[in-house]
C-alpha positions as CSV (number, residue, x, y, z in Angstrom):
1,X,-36.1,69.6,18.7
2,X,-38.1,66.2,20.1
3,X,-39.5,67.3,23.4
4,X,-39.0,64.6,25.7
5,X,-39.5,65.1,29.5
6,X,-36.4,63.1,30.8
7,X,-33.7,60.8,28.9
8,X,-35.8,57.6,30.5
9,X,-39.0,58.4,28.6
10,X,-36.9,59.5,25.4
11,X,-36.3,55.6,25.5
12,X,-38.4,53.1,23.6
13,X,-38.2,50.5,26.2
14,X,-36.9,48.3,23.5
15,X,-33.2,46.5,24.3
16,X,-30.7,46.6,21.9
17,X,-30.8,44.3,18.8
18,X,-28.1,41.2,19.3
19,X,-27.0,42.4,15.7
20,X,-26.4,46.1,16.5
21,X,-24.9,44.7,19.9
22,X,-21.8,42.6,18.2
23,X,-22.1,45.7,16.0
24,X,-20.5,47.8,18.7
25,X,-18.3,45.4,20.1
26,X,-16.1,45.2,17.0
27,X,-16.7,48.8,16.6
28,X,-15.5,49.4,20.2
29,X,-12.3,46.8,20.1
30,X,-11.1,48.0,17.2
31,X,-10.8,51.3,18.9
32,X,-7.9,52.8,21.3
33,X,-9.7,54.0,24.3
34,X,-6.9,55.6,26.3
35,X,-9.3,57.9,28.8
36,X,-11.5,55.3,29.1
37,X,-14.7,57.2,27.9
38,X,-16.1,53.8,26.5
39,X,-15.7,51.9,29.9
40,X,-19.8,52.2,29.6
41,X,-19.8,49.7,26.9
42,X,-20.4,47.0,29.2
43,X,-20.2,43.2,27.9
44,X,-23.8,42.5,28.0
45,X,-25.5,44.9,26.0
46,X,-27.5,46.0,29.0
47,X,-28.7,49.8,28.9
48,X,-27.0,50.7,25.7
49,X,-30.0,51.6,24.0
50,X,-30.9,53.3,27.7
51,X,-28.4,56.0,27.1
52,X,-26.3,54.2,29.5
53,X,-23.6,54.0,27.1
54,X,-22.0,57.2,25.9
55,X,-22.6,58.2,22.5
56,X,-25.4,56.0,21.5
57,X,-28.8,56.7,20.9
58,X,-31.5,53.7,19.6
59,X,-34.9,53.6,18.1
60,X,-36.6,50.2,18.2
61,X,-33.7,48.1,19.7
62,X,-31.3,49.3,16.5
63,X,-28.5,52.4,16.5
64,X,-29.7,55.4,14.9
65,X,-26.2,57.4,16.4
66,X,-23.0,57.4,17.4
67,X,-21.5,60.7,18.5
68,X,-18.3,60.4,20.4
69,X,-16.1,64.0,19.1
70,X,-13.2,65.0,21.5
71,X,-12.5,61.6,22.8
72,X,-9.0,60.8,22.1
73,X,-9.9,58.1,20.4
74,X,-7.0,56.3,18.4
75,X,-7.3,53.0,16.6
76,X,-9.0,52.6,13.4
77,X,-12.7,52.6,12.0
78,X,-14.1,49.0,11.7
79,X,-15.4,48.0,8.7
80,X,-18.1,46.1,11.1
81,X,-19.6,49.4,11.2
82,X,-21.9,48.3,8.5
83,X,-23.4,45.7,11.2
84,X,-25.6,48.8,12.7
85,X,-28.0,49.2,9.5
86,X,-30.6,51.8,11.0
87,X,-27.5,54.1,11.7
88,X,-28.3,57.9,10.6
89,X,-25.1,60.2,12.2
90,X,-21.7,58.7,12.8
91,X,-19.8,61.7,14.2
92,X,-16.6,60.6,15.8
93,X,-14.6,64.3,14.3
94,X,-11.6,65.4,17.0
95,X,-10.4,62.7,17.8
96,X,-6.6,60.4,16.2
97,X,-8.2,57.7,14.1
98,X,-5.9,56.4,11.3
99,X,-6.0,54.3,8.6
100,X,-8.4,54.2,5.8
101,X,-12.2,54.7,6.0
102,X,-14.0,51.4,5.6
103,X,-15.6,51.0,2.1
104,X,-18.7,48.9,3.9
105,X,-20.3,52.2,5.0
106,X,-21.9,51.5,1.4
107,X,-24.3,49.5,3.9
108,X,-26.0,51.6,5.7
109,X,-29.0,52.4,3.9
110,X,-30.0,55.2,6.7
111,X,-27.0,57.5,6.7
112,X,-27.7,60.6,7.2
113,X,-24.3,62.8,8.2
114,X,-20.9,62.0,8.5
115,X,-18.1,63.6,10.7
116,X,-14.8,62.3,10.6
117,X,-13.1,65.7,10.7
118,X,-9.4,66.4,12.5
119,X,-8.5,63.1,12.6
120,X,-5.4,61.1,10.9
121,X,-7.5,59.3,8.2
122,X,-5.4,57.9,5.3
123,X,-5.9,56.2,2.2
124,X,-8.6,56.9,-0.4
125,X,-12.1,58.0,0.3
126,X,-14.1,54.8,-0.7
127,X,-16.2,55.8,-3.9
128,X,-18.9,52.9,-2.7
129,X,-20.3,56.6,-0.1
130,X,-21.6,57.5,-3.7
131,X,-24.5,54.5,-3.0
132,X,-25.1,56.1,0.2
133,X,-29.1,57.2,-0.5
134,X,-29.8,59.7,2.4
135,X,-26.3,61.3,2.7
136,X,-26.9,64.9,3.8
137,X,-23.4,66.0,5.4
138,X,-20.0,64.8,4.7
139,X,-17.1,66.4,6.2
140,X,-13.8,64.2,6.3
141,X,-11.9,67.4,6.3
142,X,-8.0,67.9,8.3
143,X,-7.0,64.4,7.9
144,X,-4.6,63.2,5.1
145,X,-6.8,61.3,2.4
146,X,-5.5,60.8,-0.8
147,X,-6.9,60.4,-4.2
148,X,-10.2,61.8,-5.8
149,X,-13.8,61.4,-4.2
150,X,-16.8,60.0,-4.7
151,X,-20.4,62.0,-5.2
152,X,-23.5,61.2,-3.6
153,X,-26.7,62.7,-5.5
154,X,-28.6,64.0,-2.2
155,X,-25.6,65.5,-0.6
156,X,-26.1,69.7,1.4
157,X,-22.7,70.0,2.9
158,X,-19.5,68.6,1.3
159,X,-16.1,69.4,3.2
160,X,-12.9,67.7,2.0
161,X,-10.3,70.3,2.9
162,X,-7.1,70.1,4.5
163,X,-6.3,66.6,2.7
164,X,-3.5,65.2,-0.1
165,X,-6.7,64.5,-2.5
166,X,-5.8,65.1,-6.6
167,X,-6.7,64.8,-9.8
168,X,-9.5,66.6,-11.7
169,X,-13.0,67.5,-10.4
170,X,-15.3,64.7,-11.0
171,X,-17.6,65.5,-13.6
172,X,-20.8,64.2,-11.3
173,X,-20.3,67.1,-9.1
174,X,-22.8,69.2,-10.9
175,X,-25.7,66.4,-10.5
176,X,-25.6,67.2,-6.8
177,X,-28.1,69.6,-7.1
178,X,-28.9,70.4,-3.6
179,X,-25.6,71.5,-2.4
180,X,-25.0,74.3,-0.1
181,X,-21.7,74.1,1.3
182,X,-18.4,73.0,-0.9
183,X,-14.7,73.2,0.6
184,X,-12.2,71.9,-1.5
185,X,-9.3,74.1,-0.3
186,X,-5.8,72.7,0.6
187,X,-5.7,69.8,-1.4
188,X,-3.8,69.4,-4.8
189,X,-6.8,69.1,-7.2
190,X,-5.7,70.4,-10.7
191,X,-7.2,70.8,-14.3
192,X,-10.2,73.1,-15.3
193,X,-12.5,74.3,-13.1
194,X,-16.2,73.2,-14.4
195,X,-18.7,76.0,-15.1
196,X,-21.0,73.3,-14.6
197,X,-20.3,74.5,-10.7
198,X,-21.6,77.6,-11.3
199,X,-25.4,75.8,-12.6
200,X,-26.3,74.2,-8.9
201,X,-29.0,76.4,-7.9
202,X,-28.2,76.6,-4.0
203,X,-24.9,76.7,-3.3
204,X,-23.9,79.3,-1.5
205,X,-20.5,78.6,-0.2
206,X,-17.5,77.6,-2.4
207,X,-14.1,77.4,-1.4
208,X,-11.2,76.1,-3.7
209,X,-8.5,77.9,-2.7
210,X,-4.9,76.4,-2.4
211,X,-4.7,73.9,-4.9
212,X,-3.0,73.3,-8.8
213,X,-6.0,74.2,-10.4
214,X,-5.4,75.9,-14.2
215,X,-7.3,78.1,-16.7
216,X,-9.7,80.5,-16.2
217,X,-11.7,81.0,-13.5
218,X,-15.6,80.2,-15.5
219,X,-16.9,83.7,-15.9
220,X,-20.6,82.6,-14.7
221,X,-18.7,81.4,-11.7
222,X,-16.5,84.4,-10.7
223,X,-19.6,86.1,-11.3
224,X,-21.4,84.1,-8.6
225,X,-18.4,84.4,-6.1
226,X,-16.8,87.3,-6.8
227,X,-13.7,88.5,-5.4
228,X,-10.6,85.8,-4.8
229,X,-11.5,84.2,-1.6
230,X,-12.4,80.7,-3.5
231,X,-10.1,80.7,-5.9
232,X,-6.9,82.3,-4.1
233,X,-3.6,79.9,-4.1
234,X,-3.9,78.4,-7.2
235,X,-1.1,80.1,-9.4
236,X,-2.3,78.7,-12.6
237,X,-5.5,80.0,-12.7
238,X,-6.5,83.1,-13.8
239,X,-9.9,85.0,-13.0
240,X,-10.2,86.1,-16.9
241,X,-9.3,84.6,-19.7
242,X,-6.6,86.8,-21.7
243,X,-5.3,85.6,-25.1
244,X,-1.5,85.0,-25.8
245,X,-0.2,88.2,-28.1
246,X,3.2,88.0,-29.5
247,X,5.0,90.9,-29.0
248,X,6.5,92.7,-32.2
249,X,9.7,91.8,-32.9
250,X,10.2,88.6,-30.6
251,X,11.8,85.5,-32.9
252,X,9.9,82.0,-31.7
253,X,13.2,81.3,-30.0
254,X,12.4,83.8,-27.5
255,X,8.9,82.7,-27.0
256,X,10.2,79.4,-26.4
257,X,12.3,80.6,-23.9
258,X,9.9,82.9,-22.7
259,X,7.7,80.2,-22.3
260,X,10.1,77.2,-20.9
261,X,10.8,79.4,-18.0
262,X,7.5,80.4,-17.1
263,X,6.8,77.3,-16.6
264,X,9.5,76.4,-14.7
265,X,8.4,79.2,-12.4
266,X,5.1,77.7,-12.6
267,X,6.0,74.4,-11.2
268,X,8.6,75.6,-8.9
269,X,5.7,78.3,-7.3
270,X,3.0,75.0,-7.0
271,X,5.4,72.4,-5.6
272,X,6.2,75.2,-2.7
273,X,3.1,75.5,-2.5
274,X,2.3,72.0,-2.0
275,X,5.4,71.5,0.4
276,X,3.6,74.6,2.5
277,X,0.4,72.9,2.4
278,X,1.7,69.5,3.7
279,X,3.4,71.0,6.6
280,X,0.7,73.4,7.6
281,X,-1.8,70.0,7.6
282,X,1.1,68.5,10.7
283,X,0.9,71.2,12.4
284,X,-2.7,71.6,12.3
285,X,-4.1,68.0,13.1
286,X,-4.7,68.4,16.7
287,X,-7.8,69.1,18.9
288,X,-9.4,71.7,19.0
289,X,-7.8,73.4,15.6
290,X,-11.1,73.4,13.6
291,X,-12.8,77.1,13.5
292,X,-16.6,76.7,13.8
293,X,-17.8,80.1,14.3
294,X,-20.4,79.3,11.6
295,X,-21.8,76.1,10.8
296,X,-24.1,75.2,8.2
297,X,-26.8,72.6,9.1
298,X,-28.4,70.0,7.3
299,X,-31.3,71.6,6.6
300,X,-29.3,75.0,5.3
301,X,-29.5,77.0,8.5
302,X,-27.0,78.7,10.2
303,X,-24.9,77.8,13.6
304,X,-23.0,80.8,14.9
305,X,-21.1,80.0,18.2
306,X,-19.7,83.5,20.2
307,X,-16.8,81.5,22.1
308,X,-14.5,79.9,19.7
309,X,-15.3,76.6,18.6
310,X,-18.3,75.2,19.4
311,X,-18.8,71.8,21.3
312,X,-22.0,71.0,18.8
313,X,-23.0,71.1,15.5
314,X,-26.3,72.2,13.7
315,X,-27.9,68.9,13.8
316,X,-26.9,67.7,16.7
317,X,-28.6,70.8,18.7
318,X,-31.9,69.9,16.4
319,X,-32.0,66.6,17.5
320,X,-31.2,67.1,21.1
321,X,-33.9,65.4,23.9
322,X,-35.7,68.6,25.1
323,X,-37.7,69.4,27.8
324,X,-40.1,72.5,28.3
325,X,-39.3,74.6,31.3
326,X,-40.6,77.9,30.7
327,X,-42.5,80.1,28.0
328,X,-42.2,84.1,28.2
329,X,-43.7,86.2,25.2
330,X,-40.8,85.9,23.2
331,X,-40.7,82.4,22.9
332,X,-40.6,78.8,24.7
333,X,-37.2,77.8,26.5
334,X,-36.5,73.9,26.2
335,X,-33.7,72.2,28.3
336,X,-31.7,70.5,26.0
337,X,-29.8,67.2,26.3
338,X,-27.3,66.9,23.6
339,X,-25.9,63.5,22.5
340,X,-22.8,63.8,24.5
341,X,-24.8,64.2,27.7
342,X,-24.2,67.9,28.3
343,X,-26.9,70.8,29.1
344,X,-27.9,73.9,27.5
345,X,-31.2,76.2,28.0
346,X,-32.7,77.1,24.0
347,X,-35.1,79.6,23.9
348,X,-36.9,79.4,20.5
349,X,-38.2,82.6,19.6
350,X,-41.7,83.1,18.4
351,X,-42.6,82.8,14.4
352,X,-43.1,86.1,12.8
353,X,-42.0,88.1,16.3
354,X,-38.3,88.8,15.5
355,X,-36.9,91.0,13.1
356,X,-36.1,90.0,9.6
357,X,-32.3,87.8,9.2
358,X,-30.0,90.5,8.0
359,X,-31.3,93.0,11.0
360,X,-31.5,90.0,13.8
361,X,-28.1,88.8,13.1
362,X,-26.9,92.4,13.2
363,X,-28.4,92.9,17.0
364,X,-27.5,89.3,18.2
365,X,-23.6,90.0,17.5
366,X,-24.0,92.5,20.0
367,X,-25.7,90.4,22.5
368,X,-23.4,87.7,22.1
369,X,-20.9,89.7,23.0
370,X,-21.7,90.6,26.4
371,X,-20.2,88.9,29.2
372,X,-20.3,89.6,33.2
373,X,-20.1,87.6,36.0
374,X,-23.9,88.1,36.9
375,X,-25.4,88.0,33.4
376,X,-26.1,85.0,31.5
377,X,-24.3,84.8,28.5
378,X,-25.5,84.0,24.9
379,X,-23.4,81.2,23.7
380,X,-24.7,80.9,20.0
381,X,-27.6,81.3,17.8
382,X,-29.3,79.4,15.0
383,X,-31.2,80.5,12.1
384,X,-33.0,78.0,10.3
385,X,-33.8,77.6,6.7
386,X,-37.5,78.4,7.1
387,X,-36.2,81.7,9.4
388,X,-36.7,79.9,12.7
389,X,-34.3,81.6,15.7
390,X,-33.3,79.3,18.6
391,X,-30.9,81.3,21.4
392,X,-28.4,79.3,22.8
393,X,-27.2,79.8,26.6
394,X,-25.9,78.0,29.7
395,X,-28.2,76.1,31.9
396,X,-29.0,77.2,35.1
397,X,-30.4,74.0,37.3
398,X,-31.9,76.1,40.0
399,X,-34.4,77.3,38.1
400,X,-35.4,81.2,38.1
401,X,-35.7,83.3,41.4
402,X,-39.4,83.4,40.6
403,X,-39.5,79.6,41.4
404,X,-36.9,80.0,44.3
405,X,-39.5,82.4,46.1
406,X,-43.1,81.1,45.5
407,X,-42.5,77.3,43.9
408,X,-39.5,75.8,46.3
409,X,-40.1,72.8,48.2
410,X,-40.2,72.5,52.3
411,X,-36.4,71.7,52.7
412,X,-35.7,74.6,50.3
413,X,-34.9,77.7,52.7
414,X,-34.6,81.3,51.2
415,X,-32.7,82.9,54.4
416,X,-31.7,86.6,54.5
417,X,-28.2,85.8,53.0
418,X,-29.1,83.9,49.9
419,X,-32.0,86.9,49.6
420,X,-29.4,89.5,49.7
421,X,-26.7,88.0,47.7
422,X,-29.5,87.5,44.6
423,X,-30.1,91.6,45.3
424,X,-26.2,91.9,44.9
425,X,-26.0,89.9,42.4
426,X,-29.5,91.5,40.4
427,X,-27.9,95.2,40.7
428,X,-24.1,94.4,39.3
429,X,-25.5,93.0,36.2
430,X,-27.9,95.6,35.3
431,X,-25.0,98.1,36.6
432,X,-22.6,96.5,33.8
433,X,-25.6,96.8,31.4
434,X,-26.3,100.6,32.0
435,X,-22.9,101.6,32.5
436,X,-20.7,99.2,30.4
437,X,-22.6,98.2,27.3
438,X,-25.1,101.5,27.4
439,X,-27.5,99.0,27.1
440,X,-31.1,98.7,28.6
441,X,-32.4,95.2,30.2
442,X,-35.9,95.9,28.9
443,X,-37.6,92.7,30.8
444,X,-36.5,92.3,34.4
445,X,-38.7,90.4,36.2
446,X,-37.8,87.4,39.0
447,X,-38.6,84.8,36.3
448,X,-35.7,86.4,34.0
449,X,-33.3,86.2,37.4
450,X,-31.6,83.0,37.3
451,X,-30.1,80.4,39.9
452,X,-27.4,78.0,39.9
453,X,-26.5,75.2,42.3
454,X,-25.2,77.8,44.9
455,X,-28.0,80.1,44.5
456,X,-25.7,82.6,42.7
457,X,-28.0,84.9,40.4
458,X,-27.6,86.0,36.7
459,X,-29.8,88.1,34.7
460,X,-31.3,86.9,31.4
461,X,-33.3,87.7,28.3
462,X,-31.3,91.2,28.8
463,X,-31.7,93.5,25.4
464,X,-33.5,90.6,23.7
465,X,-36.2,93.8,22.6
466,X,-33.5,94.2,20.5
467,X,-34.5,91.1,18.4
468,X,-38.0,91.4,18.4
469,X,-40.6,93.7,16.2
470,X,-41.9,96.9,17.7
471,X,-45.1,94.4,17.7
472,X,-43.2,91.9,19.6
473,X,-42.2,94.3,22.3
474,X,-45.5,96.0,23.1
475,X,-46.5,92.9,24.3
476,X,-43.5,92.6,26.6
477,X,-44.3,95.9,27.9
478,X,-48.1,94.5,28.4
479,X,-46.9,91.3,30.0
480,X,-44.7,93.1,32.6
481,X,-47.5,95.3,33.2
482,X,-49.7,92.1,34.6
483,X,-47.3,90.5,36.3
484,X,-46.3,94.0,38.1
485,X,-43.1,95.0,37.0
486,X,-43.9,97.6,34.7
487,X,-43.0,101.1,35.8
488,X,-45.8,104.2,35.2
489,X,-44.5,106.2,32.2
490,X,-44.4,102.7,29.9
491,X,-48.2,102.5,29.4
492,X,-47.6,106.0,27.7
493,X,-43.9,105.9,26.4
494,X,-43.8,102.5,25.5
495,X,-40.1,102.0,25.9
496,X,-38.5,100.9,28.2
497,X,-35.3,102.9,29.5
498,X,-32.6,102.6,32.5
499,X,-34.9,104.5,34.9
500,X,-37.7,101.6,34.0
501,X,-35.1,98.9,34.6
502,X,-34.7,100.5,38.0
503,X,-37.9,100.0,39.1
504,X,-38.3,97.0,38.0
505,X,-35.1,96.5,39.7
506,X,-37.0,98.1,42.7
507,X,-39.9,95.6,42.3
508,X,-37.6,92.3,42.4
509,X,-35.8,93.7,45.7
510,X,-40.0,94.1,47.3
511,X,-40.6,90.4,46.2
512,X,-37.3,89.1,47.8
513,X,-38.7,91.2,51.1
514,X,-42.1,90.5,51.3
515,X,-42.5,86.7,49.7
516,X,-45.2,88.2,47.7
517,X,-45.6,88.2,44.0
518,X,-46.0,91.2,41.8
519,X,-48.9,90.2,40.1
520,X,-50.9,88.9,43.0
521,X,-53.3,91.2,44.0
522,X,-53.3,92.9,47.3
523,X,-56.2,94.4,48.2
524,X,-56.7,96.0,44.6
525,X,-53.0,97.4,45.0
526,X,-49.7,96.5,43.1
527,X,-46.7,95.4,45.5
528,X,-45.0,98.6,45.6
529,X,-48.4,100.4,46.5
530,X,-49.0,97.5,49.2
531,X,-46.0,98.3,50.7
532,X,-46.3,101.8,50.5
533,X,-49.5,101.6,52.1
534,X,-48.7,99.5,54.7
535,X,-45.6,101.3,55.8
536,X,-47.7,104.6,55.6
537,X,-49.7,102.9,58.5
538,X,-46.6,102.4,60.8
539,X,-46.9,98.4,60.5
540,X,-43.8,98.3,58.9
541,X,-43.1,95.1,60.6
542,X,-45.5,93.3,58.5
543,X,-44.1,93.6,55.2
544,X,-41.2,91.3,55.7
545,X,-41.8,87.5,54.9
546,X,-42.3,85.6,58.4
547,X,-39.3,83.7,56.4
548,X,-37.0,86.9,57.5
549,X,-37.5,88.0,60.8
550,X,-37.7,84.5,62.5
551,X,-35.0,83.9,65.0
552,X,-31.8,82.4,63.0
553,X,-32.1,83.9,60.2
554,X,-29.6,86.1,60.4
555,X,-31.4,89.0,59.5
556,X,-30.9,92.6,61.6
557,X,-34.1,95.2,61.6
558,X,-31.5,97.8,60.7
559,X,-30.7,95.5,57.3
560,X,-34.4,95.3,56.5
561,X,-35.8,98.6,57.0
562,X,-33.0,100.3,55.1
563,X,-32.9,97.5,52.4
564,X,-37.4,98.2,52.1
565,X,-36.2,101.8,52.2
566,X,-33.5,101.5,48.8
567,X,-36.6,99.1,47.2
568,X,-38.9,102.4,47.7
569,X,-36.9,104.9,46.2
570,X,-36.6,102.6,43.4
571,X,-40.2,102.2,42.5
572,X,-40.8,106.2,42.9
573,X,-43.3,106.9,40.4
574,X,-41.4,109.7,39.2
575,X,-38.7,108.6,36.8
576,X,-36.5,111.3,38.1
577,X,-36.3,110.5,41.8
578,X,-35.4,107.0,41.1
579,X,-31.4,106.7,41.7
580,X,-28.7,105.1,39.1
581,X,-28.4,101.3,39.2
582,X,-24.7,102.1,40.2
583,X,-26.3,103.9,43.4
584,X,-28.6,100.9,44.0
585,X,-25.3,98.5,44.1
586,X,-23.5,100.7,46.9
587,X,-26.5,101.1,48.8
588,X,-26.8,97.4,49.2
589,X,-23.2,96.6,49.4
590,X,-22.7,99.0,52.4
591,X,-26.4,98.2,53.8
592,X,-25.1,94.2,53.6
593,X,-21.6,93.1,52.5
594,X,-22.3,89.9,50.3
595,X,-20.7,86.8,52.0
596,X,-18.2,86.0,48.3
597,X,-17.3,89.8,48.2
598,X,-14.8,89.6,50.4
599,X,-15.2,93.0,51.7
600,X,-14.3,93.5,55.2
601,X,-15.9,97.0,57.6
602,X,-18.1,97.7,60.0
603,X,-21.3,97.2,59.9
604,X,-23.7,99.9,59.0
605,X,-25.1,102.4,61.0
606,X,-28.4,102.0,63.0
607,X,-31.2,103.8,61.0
608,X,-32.7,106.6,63.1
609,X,-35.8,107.2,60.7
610,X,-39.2,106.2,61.5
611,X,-41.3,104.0,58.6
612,X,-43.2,106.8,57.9
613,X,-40.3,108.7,56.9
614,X,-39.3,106.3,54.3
615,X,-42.4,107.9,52.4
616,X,-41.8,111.4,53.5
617,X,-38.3,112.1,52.6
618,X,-37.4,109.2,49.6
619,X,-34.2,110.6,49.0
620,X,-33.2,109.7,52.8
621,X,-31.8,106.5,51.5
622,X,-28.7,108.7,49.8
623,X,-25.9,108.7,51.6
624,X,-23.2,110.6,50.2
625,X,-20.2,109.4,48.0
C-alpha cells in the first residue's frame, strides 16, 4: 500500500491533461448513468485528477484508473477509451454494459488489469488485447461473448467463464508462462484438450468444466489436478484414455449401430447441456451474483473475504491511499482509502512474526468467523506472494479509547455516561469471547478498545496470538507488561488465560475512573497498586478524575465507589479471586443501566461499606444471583 496522509496530498497538484479530459467525456456520454453516480464529472475538467470525480485517480495530469463496479451503469464501452494512454486498471465489473468490447484498448500501452465481469457484453473478444504489453488480469467473465479469445504473453489471471465462447483452445495458451489462474468453465469450447497446459510452471488453478470438450483428459494434466472438478460437464471427455475392443461375436453392422447411437446420445447429452448453460447465464447476470470468497491478486496472493462477496479486489486493496494510525507489536495498522472512496482499518502483520500459511489460514477462519455487537469483526485477510498478511476490518473514526481518555481535544468531553457505556460495552464482548467462542482476548488494553462516531466501544486484535509465533507473543505479553495491563502470574506462565483477560479487563475500568494511564508511573506503583494505596488511606475521593465528580456530570458517589470496588476485585492478584467476565457484565449493568439497553428498575442500593473495606473484604462486590 502507498502511505499517503490524506487524499489531498496523494495528489500531484497537476490538472488533468485536455487529452485525458475529452477522454472521459466520450467515455462518460456514451454511458447510461441512471443513479447519477457520475454527476461529479463536471464540464470543466476541474478536480478530476483531485479525486473530485468518482472513480478516477491521475498521476502527472493523465488517468492511471478508472474503477466504477456496482454502478448500474448501462450504455456501452467507448472505443474513445483509448484517448486515456497512461491508463493501468479499468474495472467497471457489476454493472449492465452491452455491446461489444472496443478493439482500440490495443492502445493503451499501460494496461495493467481488466474487469468487465457480470455485465451484458456481447460480440467477440477483440484479439488486438493480445498487443496489450503489461496485461496482468483479465476477467470478462458472466457476460455473453462469443467466439474464441485472444492471448496476451504476460497475463497472471485469465477468467472467461460464464460466456457463449467456442472453438478449440488457442494453441498460444501455453506461451503464457506466468499464469496462475485459468477459468474457462461454461462456455462451449470443444476439441482436445492441450497437454501443453499441463507445462506452465505456475498455474495453480484450472477450471474447464461445462463445456464440449473431447478425448482424454492429458495424463500429465489429470495428474496435476486431480479429481474432476476441472474437467466435470464435458461428456466427451474421458479422464483415461481406453482403446475401442470389439466384442466377440458382434458383426460390423452392430458396431455401426452401436456406434451411430452413441453418438446420437452424445450430441443430444451436450446440446442439453448447452441449452442448461445458456439459461443458467440469464438467470445469473445480475448484481451481486459473482462468488469472491477467494480472489487471486495480481501478484499471486490470496484475497479471502468472510461476508460473501467482497466490495474489493486484491489490487485494488494494494493500491489503496493509506495512512498510519497506529503500530502495536504485531504489526502497523494503515487507514485505507479504496478507489471507490470507502474506509477500512489494515493491520499488516509483522514479517517473520506469524505463523507459517497453511497454520495462519487455519486460525484466521476461526477469527473471521466471530461476530458480536461489541467486537470488531475481521472482514478479510490477504496473503501475499512473498508471505506478507494484511488483516482486514471496519474503520472505527473515533479512534481507540486510549486516545478518547488521554489525547481528546478541549471540546471532547468523556462524562460518566459515555465512561460507563465503553465499561458495558468492554465486558459483553470479552463475555461472548469467554463464554461463546471459548476463546481468550490475549491483548486488552484501551488502545485495542475502539470508538465510533457515537462513542459505542468494540474490542479488537482479540485471539490475534493465535496468528503469531510463540516468539511473537512473548513480546505481547512484555509490551502489556510496560504499558500496565499485564496481570502477575504472566511474567511466569506466559499465557495469557480468561482470568488474565479479567484483569486486564479490571485495569481498563481503573483508567476510565481515574484518567490515569497504566503505564504512567505513580509514585513507583502500577495503577491498580495506586489505587489500592490510595483507597487504603481513606482518600478514596481522589481517585476519580476531576472529569467525574464535577457538578453535571451525572455521576452518583454510590455509582463510583461500587464501580472502583468491581475494578478491584478484578485486578486481585490472585487469579482465583478474580470473578467471571459474565459476573463483571451484571455487576455493572445493575451498578449502571447503559442508556441503549433499554432496561428499566430501580436504581441500586446505597453502598454501606467504607473505602477501606473494598480492600478488606474483595468479595463484598458479589451480590448474589
Amino acid at each position: 500500500m502507498a502511505v499517503a496522509i490524506t487524499a489531498a496530498e496523494a495528489w500531484d497538484g497537476v490538472a488533468i491533461t485536455e487529452a485525458d479530459f475529452q477522454g472521459l467525456r466520450a467515455f462518460k456520454a456514451a454511458l447510461i448513468d441512471r443513479r447519477g453516480f457520475l454527476k461529479t464529472w463536471n464540464d470543466s475538467g476541474e478536480g478530476a485528477c483531485a479525486g473530485f470525480w468518482l472513480g478516477i485517480k491521475c498521476a502527472h495530469g493523465q488517468v492511471i484508473s478508472i474503477h466504477l463496479p456496482w454502478r448500474s451503469l448501462a450504455g456501452q464501452l467507448s472505443p474513445a477509451i483509448a484517448q486515456l494512454p497512461a491508463l493501468r486498471k479499468l474495472n467497471l465489473h457489476d454493472n449492465a454494459l452491452r455491446g461489444p468490447i472496443p478493439s482500440s484498448l490495443a492502445f493503451l500501452p499501460n494496461l495493467r488489469a481488466l474487469y468487465l465481469f457480470n455485465n451484458r457484453l456481447s460480440g467477440s473478444i477483440p484479439s488486438s488485447l493480445s498487443l496489450c504489453p503489461l496485461l496482468k488480469t483479465l476477467d470478462l467473465s458472466h457476460n455473453a461473448l462469443s467466439g474464441s479469445f485472444p492471448t496476451p504473453p504476460a497475463l497472471l489471471r485469465l477468467n472467461l467463464s460464464r460466456n457463449l465462447l467456442s472453438g478449440p483452445l488457442p494453441a498460444s495458451l501455453s506461451a503464457i508462462t506466468n499464469l496462475t489462474f485459468l477459468d474457462l468453465s461454461y462456455n462451449a469450447f470443444q476439441g482436445p484438450i492441450p497437454s501443453s497446459l499441463a507445462e506452465l510452471p505456475s498455474l495453480a488453478f484450472l477450471d474447464l468444466s461445462f463445456n464440449a470438450f473431447s478425448g482424454p483428459v492429458p495424463p500429465s494434466l489429470s495428474a496435476k489436478f486431480p479429481g474432476d472438478f476441472s474437467f466435470r460437464g464435458n461428456p466427451l471427455l474421458s479422464l483415461e484414455k481406453k482403446p475401442i475392443s470389439r466384442k466377440k461375436g458382434m458383426s460390423v453392422k452392430d458396431i455401426v449401430l452401436v456406434v451411430v447411437g452413441a453418438v446420437l446420445v452424445v450430441l443430444m447429452v451436450v446440446c442439453c447441456v448447452l441449452l442448461g448453460c445458456l439459461a443458467r447465464k440469464r438467470r445469473e447476470v445480475k448484481r451481486g451474483e459473482k462468488k469472491a470468497e477467494e480472489e487471486e491478486g495480481e501478484g499471486g496472493g490470496k484475497l479471502v473475504h468472510f461476508d460473501g462477496t467482497g466490495v474489493f479486489a486484491a489490487d485494488d486493496l494494494l493500491c489503496a491511499t493509506a495512512e498510519i494510525v497506529g503500530k502495536s507489536t504485531y504489526g502497523t495498522v494503515y487507514k485505507a482509502t479504496l478507489e471507490d472512496g470507502s474506509l477500512v482499518a489494515v493491520k499488516r502483520l509483522r514479517e517473520k512474526m506469524a505463523k507459517g500459511q497453511r497454520e495462519f489460514e487455519a486460525e484466521v477462519a476461526t477469527l473471521g468467523k466471530v461476530r458480536h455487537g461489541n467486537l470488531l469483526p475481521l472482514r478479510a485477510y490477504y496473503v501475499g506472494p512473498k508471505g506478507e498478511k494484511l488483516l482486514v476490518f471496519d474503520f472505527m473514526p473515533a479512534g481507540s479509547l486510549a486516545a478518547f481518555l488521554h489525547a481528546r481535544g478541549p471540546d471532547r468531553r468523556a462524562d460518566w455516561s459515555t465512561r460507563k457505556r465503553i465499561m458495558v460495552a468492554a465486558a459483553r464482548g470479552l463475555a461472548h469471547l469467554h463464554d461463546e467462542e471459548k476463546m481468550v482476548h490475549g491483548n486488552l488494553t484501551s488502545t485495542n478498545i475502539l470508538l465510533d462516531e457515537s462513542s459505542d466501544a468494540k474490542l479488537a486484535d482479540f485471539g490475534l496470538w493465535r496468528l503469531m509465533s510463540t516468539a511473537a507473543n512473548s513480546n505481547v505479553v512484555a509490551a502489556a507488561a510496560a504499558m500496565g495491563y499485564r496481570a502477575p502470574e504472566l511474567s511466569k506462565l506466559k499465557k495469557a488465560s480468561p482470568k488474565t483477560d479479567v484483569y486486564s479487563l479490571g485495569v481498563v475500568m481503573l483508567e476510565l475512573l481515574t484518567g490515569k494511564a497504566p503505564g504512567e508511573a505513580m509514585d513507583g506503583q502500577d495503577l491498580p497498586q495506586w489505587v489500592a494505596s490510595i483507597v487504603k488511606e481513606e482518600w478514596t475521593s481522589e481517585v476519580f478524575d476531576l472529569e467525574l465528580i464535577r457538578e453535571g456530570d451525572g455521576s452518583t458517589p454510590d455509582e463510583l465507589l461500587n464501580t472502583l470496588k468491581l475494578a478491584l476485585h478484578c485486578v486481585d492478584p490472585s487469579p482465583s479471586a478474580r470473578p467471571e467476565v459474565s459476573h463483571v457484565v451484571r455487576q455493572l449493568e445493575e451498578i449502571a443501566p447503559p442508556v441503549s439497553d433499554g432496561r428499566s428498575g430501580s436504581a441500586p442500593p446505597a453502598s454501606t461499606s467504607s473505602p477501606t473495606d473494598i480492600l478488606d473484604d474483595p468479595q463484598s462486590s458479589k451480590q448474589s444471583d
